[in-house]
C-alpha positions as CSV (number, residue, x, y, z in Angstrom):
1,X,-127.1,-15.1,103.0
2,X,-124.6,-13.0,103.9
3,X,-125.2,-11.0,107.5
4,X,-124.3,-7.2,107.5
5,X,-122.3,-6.2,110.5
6,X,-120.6,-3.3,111.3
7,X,-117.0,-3.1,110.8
8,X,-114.4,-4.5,113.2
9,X,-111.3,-3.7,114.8
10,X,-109.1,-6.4,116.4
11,X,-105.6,-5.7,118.2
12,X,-103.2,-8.3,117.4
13,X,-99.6,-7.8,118.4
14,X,-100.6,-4.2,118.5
15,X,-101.5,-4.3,114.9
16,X,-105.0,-2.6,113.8
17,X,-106.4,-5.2,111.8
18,X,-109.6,-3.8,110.2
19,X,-112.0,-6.8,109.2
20,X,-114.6,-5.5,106.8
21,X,-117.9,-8.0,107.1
22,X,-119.3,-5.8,104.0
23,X,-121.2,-7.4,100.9
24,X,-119.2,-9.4,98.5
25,X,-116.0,-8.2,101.4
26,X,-114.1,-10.0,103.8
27,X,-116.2,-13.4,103.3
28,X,-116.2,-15.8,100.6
29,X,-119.7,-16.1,98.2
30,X,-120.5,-18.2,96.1
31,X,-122.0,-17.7,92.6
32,X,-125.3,-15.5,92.7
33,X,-128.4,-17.7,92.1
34,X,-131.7,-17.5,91.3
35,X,-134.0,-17.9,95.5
36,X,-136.9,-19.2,92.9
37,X,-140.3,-18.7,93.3
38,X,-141.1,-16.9,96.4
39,X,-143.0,-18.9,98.9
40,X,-145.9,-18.3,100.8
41,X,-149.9,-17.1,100.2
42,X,-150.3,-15.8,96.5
43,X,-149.4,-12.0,96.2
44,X,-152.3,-11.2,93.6
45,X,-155.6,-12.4,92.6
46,X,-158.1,-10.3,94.1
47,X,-160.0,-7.1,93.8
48,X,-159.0,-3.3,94.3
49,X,-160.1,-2.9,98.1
50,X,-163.0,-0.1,98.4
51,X,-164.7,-0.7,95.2
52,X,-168.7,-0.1,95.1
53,X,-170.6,-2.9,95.5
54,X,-171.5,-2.5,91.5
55,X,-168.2,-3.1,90.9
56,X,-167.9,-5.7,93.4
57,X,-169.9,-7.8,91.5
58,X,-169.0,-6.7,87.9
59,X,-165.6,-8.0,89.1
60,X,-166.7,-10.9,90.7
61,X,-169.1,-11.6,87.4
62,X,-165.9,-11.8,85.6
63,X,-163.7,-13.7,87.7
64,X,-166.7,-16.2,87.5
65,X,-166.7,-16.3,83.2
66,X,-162.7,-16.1,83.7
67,X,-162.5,-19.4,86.0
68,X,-165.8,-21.5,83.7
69,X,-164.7,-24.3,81.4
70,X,-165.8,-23.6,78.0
71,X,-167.6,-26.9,76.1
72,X,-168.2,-26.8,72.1
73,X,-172.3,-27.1,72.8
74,X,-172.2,-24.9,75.1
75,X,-170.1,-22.2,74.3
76,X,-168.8,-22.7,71.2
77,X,-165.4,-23.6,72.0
78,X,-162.8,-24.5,68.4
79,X,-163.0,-25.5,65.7
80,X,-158.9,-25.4,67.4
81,X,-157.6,-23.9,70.6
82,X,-155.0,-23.6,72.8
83,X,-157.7,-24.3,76.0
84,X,-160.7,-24.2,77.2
85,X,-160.8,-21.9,79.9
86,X,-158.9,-19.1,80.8
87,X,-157.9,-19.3,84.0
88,X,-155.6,-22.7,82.6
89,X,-153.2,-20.6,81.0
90,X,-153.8,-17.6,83.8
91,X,-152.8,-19.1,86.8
92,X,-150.1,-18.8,88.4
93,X,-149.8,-17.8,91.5
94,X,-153.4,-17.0,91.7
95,X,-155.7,-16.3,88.9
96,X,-155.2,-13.4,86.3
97,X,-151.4,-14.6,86.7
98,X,-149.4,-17.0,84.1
99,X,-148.3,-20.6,83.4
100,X,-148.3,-22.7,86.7
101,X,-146.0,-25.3,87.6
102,X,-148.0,-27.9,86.5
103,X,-149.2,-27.6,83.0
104,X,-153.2,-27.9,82.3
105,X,-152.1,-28.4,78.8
106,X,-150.9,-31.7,79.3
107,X,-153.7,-33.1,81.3
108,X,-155.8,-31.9,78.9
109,X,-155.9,-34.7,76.4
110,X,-156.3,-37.2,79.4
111,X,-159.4,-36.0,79.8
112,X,-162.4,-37.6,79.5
113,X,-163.4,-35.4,76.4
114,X,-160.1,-34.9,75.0
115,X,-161.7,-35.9,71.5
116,X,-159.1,-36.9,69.2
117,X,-156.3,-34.5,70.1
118,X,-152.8,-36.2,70.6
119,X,-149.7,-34.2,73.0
120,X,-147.6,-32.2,71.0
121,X,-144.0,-33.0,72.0
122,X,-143.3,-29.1,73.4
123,X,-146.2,-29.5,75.9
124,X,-144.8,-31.2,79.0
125,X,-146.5,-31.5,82.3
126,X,-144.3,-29.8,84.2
127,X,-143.3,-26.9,81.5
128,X,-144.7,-23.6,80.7
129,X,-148.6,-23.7,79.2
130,X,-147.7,-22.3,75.5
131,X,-149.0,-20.9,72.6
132,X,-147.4,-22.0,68.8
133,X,-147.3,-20.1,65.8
134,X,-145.2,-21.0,62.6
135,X,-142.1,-18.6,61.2
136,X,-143.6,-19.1,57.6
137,X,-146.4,-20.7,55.5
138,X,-143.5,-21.7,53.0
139,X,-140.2,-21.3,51.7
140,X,-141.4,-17.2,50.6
141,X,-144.4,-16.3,52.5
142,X,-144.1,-15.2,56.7
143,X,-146.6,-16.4,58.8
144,X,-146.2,-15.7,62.5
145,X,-149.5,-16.5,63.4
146,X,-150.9,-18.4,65.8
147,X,-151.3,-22.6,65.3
148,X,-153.7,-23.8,67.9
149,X,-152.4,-27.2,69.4
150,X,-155.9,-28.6,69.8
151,X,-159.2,-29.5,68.0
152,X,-162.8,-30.1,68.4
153,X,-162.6,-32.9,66.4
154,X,-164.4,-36.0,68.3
155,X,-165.2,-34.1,71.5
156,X,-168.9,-34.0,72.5
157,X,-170.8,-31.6,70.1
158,X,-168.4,-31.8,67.4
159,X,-168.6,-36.1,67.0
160,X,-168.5,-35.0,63.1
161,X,-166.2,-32.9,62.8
162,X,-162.6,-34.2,61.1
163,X,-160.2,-31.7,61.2
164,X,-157.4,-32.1,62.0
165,X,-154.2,-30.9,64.2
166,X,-151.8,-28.6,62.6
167,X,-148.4,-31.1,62.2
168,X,-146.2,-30.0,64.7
169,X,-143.5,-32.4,64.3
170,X,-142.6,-31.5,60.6
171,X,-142.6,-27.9,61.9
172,X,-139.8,-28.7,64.6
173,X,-138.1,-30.0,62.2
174,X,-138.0,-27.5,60.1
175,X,-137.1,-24.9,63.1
176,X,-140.1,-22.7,62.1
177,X,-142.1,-23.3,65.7
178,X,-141.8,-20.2,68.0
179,X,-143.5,-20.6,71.2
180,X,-145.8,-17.7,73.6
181,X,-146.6,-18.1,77.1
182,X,-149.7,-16.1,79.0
183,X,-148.7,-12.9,79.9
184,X,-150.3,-12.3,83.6
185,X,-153.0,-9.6,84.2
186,X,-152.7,-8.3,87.5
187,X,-153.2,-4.4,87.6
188,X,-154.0,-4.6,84.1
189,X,-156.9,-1.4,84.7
190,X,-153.6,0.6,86.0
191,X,-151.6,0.5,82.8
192,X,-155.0,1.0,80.4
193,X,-155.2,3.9,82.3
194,X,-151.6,5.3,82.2
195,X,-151.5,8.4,79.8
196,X,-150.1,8.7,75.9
197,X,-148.5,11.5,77.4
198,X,-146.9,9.9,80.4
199,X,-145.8,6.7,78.3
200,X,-143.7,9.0,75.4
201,X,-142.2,11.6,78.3
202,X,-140.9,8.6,80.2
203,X,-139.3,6.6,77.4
204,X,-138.1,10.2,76.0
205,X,-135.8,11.0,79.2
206,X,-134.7,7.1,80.0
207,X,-133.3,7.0,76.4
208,X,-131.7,10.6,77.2
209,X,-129.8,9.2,80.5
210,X,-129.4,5.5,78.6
211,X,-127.6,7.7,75.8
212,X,-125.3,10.1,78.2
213,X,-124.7,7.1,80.4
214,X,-124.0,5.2,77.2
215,X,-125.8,2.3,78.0
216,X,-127.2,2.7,73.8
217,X,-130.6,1.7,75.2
218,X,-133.5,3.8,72.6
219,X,-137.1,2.5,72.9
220,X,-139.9,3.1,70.5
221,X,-143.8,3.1,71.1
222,X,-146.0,0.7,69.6
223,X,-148.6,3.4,67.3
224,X,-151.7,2.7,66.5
225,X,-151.6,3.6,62.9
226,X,-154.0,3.3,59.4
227,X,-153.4,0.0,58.1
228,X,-151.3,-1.3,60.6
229,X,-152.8,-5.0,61.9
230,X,-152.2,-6.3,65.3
231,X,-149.2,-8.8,63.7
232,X,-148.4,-5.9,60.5
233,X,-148.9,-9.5,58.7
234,X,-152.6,-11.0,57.3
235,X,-154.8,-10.8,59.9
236,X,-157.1,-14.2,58.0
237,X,-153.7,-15.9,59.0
238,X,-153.0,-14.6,62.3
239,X,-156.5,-14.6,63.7
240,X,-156.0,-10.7,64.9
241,X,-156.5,-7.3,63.8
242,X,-156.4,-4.1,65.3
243,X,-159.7,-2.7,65.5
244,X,-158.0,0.6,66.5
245,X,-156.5,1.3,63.2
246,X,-155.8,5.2,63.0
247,X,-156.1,6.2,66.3
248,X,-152.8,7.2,66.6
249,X,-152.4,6.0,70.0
250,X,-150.4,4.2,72.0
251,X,-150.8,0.3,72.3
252,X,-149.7,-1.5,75.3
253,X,-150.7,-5.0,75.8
254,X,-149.2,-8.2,75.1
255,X,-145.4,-9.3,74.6
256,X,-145.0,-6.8,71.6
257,X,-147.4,-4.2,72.8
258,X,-149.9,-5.1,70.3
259,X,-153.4,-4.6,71.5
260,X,-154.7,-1.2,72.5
261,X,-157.7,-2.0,75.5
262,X,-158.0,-4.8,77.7
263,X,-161.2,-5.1,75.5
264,X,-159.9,-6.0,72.2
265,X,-157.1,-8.0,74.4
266,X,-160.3,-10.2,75.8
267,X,-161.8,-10.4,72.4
268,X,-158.7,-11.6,70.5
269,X,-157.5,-14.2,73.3
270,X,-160.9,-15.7,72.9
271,X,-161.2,-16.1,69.5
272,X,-157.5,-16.8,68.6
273,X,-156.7,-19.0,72.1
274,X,-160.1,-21.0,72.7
275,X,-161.9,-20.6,69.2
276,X,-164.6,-18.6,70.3
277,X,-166.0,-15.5,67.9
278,X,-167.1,-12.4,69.7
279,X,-168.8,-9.1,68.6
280,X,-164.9,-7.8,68.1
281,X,-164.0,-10.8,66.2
282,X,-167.2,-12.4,64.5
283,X,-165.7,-14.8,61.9
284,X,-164.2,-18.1,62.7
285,X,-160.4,-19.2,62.2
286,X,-161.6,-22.1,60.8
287,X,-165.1,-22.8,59.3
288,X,-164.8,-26.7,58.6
289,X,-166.1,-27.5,61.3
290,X,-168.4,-24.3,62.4
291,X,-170.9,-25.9,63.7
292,X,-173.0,-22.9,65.4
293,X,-174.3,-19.4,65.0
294,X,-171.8,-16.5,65.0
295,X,-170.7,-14.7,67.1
296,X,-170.7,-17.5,69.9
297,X,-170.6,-15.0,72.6
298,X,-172.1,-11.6,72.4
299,X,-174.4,-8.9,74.1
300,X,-178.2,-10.5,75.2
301,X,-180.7,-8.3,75.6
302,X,-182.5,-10.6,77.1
303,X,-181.1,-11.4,80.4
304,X,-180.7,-9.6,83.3
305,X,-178.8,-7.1,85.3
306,X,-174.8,-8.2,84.2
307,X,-176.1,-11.2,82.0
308,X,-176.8,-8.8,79.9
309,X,-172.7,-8.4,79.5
310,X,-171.0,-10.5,76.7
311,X,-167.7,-12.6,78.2
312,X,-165.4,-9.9,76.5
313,X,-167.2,-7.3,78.6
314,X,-166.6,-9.0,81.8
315,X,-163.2,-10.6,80.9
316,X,-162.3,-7.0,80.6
317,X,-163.7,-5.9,83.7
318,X,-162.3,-8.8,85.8
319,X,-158.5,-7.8,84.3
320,X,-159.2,-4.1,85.0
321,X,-160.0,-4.6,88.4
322,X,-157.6,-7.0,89.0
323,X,-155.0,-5.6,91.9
324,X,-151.4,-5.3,91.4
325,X,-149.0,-7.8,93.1
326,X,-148.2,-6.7,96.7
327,X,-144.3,-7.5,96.9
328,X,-142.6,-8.9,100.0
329,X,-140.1,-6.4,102.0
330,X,-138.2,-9.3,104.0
331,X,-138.1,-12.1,101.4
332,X,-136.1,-13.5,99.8
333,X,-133.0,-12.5,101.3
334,X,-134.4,-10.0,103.9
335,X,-134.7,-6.4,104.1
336,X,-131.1,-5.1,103.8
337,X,-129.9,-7.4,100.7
338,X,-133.7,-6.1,99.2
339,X,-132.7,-2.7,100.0
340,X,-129.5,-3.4,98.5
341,X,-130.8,-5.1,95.7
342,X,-133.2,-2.3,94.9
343,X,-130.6,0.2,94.8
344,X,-128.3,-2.2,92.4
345,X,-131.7,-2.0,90.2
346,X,-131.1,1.7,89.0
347,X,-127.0,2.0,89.1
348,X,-127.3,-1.5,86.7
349,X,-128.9,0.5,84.4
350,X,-132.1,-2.4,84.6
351,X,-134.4,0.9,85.3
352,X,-134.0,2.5,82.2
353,X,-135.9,0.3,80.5
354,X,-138.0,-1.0,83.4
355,X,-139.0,1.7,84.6
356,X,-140.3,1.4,88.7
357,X,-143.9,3.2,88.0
358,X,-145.7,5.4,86.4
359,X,-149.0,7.6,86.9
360,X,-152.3,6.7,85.7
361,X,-154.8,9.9,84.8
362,X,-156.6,11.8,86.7
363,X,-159.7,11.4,84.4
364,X,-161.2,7.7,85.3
365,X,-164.2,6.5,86.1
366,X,-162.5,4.2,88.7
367,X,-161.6,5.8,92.0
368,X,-158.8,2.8,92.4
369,X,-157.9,3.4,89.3
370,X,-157.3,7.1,89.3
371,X,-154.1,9.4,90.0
372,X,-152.3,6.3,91.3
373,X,-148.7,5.2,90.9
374,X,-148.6,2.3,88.9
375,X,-145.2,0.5,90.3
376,X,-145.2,-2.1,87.3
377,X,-141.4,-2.1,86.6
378,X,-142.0,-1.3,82.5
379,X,-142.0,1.5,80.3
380,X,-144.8,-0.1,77.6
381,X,-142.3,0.8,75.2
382,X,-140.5,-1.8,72.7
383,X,-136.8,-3.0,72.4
384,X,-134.5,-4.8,69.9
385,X,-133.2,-7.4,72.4
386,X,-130.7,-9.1,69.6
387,X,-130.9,-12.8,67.9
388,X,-131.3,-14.5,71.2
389,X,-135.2,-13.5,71.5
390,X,-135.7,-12.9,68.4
391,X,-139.1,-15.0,67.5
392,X,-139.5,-13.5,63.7
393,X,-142.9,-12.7,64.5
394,X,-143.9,-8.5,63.5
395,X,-146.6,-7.2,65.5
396,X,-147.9,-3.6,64.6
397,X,-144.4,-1.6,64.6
398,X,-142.8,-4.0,66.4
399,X,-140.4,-6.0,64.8
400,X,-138.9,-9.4,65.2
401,X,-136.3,-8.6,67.6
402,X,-138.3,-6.3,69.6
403,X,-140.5,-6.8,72.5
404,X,-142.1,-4.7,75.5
405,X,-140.6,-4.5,78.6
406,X,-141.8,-7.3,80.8
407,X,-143.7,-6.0,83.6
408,X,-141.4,-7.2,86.5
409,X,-144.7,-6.7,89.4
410,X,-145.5,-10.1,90.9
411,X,-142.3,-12.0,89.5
412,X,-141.5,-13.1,92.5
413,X,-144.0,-15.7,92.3
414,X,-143.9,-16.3,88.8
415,X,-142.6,-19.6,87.1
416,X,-140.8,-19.2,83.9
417,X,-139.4,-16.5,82.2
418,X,-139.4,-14.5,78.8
419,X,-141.9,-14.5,75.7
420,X,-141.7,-18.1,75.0
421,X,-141.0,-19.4,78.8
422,X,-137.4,-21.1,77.8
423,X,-136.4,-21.1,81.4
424,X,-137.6,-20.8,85.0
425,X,-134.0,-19.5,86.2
426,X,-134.0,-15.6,86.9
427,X,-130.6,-16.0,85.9
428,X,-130.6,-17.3,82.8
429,X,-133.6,-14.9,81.7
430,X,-131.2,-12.1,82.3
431,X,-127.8,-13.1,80.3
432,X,-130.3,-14.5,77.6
433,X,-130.9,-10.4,77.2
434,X,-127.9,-9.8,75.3
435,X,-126.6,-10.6,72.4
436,X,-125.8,-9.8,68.7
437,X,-123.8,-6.3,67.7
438,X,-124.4,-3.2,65.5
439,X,-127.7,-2.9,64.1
440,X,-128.8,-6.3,65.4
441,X,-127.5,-5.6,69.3
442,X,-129.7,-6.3,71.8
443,X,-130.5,-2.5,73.7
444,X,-129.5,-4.9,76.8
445,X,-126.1,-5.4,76.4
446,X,-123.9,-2.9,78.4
447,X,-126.8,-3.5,81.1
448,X,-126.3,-7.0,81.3
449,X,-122.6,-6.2,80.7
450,X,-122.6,-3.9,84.2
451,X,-124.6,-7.1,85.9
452,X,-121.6,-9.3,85.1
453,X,-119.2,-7.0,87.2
454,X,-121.5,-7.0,90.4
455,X,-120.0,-9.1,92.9
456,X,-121.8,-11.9,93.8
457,X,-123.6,-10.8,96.7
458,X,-124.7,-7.8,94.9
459,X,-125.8,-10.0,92.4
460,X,-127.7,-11.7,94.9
461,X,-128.9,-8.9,96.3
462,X,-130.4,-7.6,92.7
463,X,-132.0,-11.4,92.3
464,X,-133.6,-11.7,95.7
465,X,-134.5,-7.7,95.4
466,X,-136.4,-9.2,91.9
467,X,-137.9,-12.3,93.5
468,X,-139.6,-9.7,96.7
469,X,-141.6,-8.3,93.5
């Protein structure tokens, strides 16, 4: 890096020679890269600080269910999943986060009671932990719904079952495979409990500087409206349905803003991830090989104090007291080129659409959670980012193309990069944000377009200013 000094004036020959030592001035840089994943104890992963000691152990209730291994006689786990905890896809840098370096996915059918589950080729051990789902059903029919890599079939509790795994390979080759990764969790109570209101004002006025600046960046908000599924496709096939249809309000959770509460976020994930049915989601993807009562998890009466809770309940209340990422003020880079960087942020135009914070409500039941400022680097609105992301996949009003702004909080720990996890180089993630031209432009293109003109100092300084999140 670069030091700032203050400018310099040298005598020579009784010449004033003024030697700027300035970013990207007076000393030679080389190209901008990416300081990777920021070093040091994890930035996340616990608690609010100050909450009661009911809350204390609602939370701590469930990071416990969050962190437990699932098994088919025990818990119900399949007939197909993705996993068989949560905290395997969640994990990185701490848990609550997103795909670690080293990929549980892998490991998986190494295991002892792996059944008779074989690696699909896109699951490497040290790539992103991934979801599939398939463009289409056939030549005429979309699909877009989620295609669990793994089965039941053969592990203990399940010795009967046959089914089978769906046949990735034939897929591939047929280029109709798109790929999710985990989207982490962290201060996940913060944005449930950012207003409607708040949400729409914001995205109005960044689209009215985006338009006078020219930067032709719009925005829409994912609506909870009658009729609309989660996926705007069949719900049998995708495994999720919006149990909010007609509300009218705004949906915020997951890569296209799809899900409403943490709630039915913590329901969906565990039926449509690990194969478990819930009191949200009661019938099974699959009922070849259903093999116990449904729903597998669900209220009990019969317990006490929080056992009474379902795993939904506390999944929900572990994610919504689940702190935000703390950010670094020194590294990478130190404190100037973050400064600098920070700055670069807003004049780049990257704050339009993520936008630095916003308030939650005055109104919840939380005291952590209430009138707080919510520095999560989004707007929760949706964006046609052009053919390069573009996964063909419609999720409530969201199309294809369009996706919500990646909460930037706690990337500076984080592994890989954009809805599918196609790189784990800042860099890259950035210029892979424009693309395409007139109705199919991504919004990011004069953005990314302003980006390329940065020296590259200030280019560095904007990456490690990223990487302190």
């Amino acid at each position: 890096m670069i030091p700032r000094l203050k400018p310099m004036v040298y005598r020579l020959a009784g010449l004033s020679v003024f030697w700027l030592v300035v970013s990207g001035i007076g000393l030679s840089q080389g190209p901008a890269k990416d300081p990777g994943v920021r070093g040091g104890p994890p930035s996340a992963g616990t608690s609010f600080s100050g909450l009661s000691t009911g809350l204390t152990q609602l939370f701590q209730a469930g990071a416990a269910k969050f962190a437990k291994t699932d098994t088919v006689a025990g818990d119900g786990l399949g007939p197909r999943m993705n996993f068989n905890s949560c905290v395997g896809c969640h994990a990185q840098p701490a848990m609550g986060g997103s795909s670690a370096r080293i990929n549980p996915q892998f490991a998986f059918v190494n295991s002892p009671d792996h059944g008779a589950n074989q690696l699909p080729s896109f699951i490497t051990q040290n790539g992103p932990t991934r979801e599939a789902r398939f463009k289409k059903l056939n030549k005429t029919t979309l699909d877009g719904g989620v295609h669990d890599l793994f089965t039941i079939a053969g592990m203990k509790g399940a010795e009967t079952c046959k089914l089978a795994q769906p046949d990735f390979a034939t897929e591939l080759r047929k280029n109709n495979v798109i790929f999710r990764v985990p989207t982490p969790v962290f201060g996940a109570g913060l944005i449930e409990q950012i207003q409607d209101s708040t949400i729409a004002a914001n995205v109005a006025t960044q689209s009215g500087l985006a338009a006078k600046s020219g930067l032709g960046i719009k925005g829409k908000l994912n609506i909870v409206v009658s009729g609309n599924t989660a996926t705007g496709q069949s719900s049998r096939i995708m495994g999720e349905a919006n149990a909010n249809a007609n509300d009218g309000t705004i949906a915020r959770f997951g890569w296209k803003a799809q899900n409403k509460s943490l709630l039915l976020f913590a329901g969906e994930a565990y039926n449509v991830e690990m194969g478990i049915t819930n009191e949200l989601f009661q019938t099974e993807r699959e009922e070849e090989c259903q093999l116990f009562m449904t729903p597998n998890d669900f209220t009990d009466p019969t317990q006490k104090g929080l056992d009474v809770l379902s795993d939904i309940e506390k999944f929900a209340a572990f994610m919504r007291l689940l702190a935000p990422p703390v950010p670094s003020t020194t590294e990478p880079g130190g404190a100037a080129s973050i400064s600098s960087g920070k700055t670069l942020f807003t004049t780049v135009g990257c704050s339009v659409c993520h936008t630095p914070s916003l308030r939650t409500s005055k109104f919840s039941q939380i005291p952590q959670l209430r009138d707080q400022e919510a520095q999560l680097y989004s707007d929760l609105a949706i964006h046609q980012m052009g053919p390069n992301l573009d996964d063909g996949v419609k999720q409530g009003q969201a199309e294809g193309n369009e996706f919500r702004t990646a909460l930037l909080w706690g990337l500076g720990q984080r592994v890989f990069f954009l809805h599918d996890g196609r790189t784990n180089d800042l860099v890259k993630a950035i210029q892979e944000h424009r693309g395409g031209n007139g109705r199919n432009a991504s919004e990011a293109n004069a953005v990314i377009k302003k980006f390329d003109r940065l020296s590259e100092q200030h280019k560095q300084d904007l990456l490690n200013f990223l990487r302190s999140l």
